[in-house]
C-alpha positions in Angstrom: 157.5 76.0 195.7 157.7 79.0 193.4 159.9 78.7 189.7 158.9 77.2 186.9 158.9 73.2 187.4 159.1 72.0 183.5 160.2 68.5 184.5 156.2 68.0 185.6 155.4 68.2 181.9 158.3 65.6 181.0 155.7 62.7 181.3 153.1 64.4 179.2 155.5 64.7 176.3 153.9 61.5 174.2 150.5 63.0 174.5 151.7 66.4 173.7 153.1 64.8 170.4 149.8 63.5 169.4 148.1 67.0 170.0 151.1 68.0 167.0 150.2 65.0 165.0 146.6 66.2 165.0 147.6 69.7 164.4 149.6 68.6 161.3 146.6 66.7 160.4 144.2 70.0 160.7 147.1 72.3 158.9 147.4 69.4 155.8 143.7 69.2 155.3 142.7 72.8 155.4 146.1 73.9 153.4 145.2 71.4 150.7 141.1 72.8 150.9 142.0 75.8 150.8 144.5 76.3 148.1 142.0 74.3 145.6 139.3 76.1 146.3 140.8 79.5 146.7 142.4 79.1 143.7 138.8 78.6 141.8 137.5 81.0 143.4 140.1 83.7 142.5 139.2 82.2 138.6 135.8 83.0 139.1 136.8 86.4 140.6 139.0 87.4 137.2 135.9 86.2 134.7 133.9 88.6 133.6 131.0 86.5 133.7 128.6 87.7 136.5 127.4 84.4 137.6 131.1 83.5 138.2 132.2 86.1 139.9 129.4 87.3 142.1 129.1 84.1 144.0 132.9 84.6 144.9 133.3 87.5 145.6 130.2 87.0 148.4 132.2 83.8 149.5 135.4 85.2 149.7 133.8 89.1 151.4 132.3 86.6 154.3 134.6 84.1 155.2 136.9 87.6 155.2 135.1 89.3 157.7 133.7 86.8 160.5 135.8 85.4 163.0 137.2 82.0 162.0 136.2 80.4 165.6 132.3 81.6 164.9 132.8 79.6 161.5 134.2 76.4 163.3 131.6 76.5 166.3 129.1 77.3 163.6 129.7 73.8 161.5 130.4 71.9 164.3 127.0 72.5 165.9 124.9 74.3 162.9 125.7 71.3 160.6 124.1 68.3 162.9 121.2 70.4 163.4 120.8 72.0 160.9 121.4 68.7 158.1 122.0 65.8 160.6 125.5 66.2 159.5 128.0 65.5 162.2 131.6 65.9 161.1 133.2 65.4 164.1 135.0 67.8 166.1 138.4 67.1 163.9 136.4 67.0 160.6 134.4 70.1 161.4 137.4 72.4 162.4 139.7 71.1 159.4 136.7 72.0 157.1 136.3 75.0 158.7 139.7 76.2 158.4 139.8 75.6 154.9 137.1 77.6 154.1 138.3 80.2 156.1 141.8 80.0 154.8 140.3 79.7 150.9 139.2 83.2 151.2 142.2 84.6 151.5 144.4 82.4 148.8 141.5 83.9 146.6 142.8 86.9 147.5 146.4 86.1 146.7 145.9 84.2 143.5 143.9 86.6 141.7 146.4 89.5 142.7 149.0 87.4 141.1 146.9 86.7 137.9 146.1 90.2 138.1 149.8 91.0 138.1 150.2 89.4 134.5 150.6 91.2 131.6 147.7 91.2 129.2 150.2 90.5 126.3 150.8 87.1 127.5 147.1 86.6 127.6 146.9 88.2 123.9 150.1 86.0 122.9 148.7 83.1 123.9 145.6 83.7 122.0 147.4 84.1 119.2 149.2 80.9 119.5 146.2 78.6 119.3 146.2 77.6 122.5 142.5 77.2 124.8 141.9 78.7 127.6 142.9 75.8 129.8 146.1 75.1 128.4 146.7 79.1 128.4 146.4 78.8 132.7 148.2 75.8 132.8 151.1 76.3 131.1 151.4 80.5 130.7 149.4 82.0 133.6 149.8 79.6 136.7 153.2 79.3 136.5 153.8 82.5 136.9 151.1 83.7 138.8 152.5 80.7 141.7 155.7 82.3 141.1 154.6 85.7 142.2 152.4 84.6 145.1 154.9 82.7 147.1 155.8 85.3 150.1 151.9 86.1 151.2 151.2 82.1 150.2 153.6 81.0 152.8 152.2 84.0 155.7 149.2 82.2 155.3 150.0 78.8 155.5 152.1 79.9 158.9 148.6 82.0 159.9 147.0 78.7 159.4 148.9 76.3 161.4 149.0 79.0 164.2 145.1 79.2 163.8 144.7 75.3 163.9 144.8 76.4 168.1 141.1 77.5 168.0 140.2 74.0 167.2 140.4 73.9 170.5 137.2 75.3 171.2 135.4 72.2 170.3 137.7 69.9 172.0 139.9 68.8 169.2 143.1 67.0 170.5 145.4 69.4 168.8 148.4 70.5 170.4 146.6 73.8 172.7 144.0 71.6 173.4 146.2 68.8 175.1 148.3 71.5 176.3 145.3 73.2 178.3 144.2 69.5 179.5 148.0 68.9 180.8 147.8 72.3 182.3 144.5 71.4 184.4 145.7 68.3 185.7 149.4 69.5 186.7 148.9 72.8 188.3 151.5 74.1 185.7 149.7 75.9 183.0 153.0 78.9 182.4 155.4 75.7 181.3 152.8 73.6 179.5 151.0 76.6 176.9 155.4 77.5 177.0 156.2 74.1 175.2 152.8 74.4 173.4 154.6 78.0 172.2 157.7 76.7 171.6 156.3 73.5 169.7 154.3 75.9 167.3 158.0 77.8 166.9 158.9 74.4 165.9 156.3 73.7 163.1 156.1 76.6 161.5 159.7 78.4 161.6 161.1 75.6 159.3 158.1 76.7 156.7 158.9 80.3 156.9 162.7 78.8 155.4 161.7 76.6 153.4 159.1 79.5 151.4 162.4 82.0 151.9 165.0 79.3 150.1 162.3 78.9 147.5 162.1 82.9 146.7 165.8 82.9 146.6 166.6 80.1 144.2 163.3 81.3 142.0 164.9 84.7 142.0 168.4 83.3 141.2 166.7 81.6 138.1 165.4 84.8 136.8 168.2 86.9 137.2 
């Protein structure tokens, strides 16, 4: 019988929940990895100091330019071998991922310290205030402030690219959808509600980063 039969994927809709519970999981894990260390490494990228910035700019260049699945595949089976490591197939794409993902808030972060006049610098120099305090409470602020539209692209990028976790047999929500696909015979309606399920996740993000940028604006104007 030809058409698409979606009510043979009704059954499989508590195990296709777990594969979104694990992909929240993955997106949580690398989003909070990445933003802390992309955000030192976008630090180290604005010092002057070569030992500093060198390093990052050789970590940030790489993860840049090879494929995030090669970095996955690479931990998951570089890391047992290579260290006896084994982080599991969840723990070795979520790491994974956030390095990946670190890169690029580097990226992000240091064009938004960048973007910051040097007088605020010079003003808080004047004011007494160390270095740490002049971040904290001068730079950040506003550097978080002007980052927030490619800072939410990437955490959307991210969630989407939680899918090639897959690849090492991760339960995320492809990976269950692929499995239901295999044993139903109806792969077009299981990777559609895998589709429509990633709508789900990240849509409400791309509002909730929008609302943010409005009110934010509203404050300044």
């Amino acid at each position: 019988m030809g058409g698409l039969q979606f009510g043979r994927i009704v059954g499989y809709l508590p195990d296709l929940l777990d594969g979104v519970w694990v992909t929240l999981g993955l997106s949580a894990i690398s989003v909070g990895l990445g933003f802390t260390l992309g955000l030192g490494l976008a630090l180290a990228r604005y010092s002057r100091r070569p030992l500093l910035n060198w390093p990052a700019y050789a970590y940030i260049e790489f993860f840049r330019t090879t494929p995030p699945l090669v970095q996955i595949v690479w931990l998951y089976y570089g890391l047992p071998a290579l260290f006896g490591r084994d982080l599991g197939a969840f723990g070795a794409a979520s790491v994974a991922l956030g390095l990946n993902i670190a890169a690029f808030f580097a990226e992000i972060f240091r064009a938004g310290i960048a973007a910051i006049d040097r007088t605020q610098w010079q003003a808080a120099r004047v004011l007494g205030l160390r270095l740490s305090d002049t971040l904290r409470f001068v730079i950040l602020p506003q550097t978080f402030r002007n980052v927030l539209p490619p800072t939410g692209t990437t955490v959307i990028y991210l969630i989407k690219g939680t899918a090639l976790a897959s690849a090492i047999g991760t339960p995320e929500l492809l990976r269950v959808s692929q499995l239901i696909a295999v044993e139903t015979f109806r792969p077009v309606e299981a990777l559609t509600i895998a589709a429509l399920a990633y709508f789900v996740l990240t849509y409400p993000i791309a509002l909730g980063f929008l609302a943010i940028e409005r009110r934010l604006a509203a404050g300044r104007a």
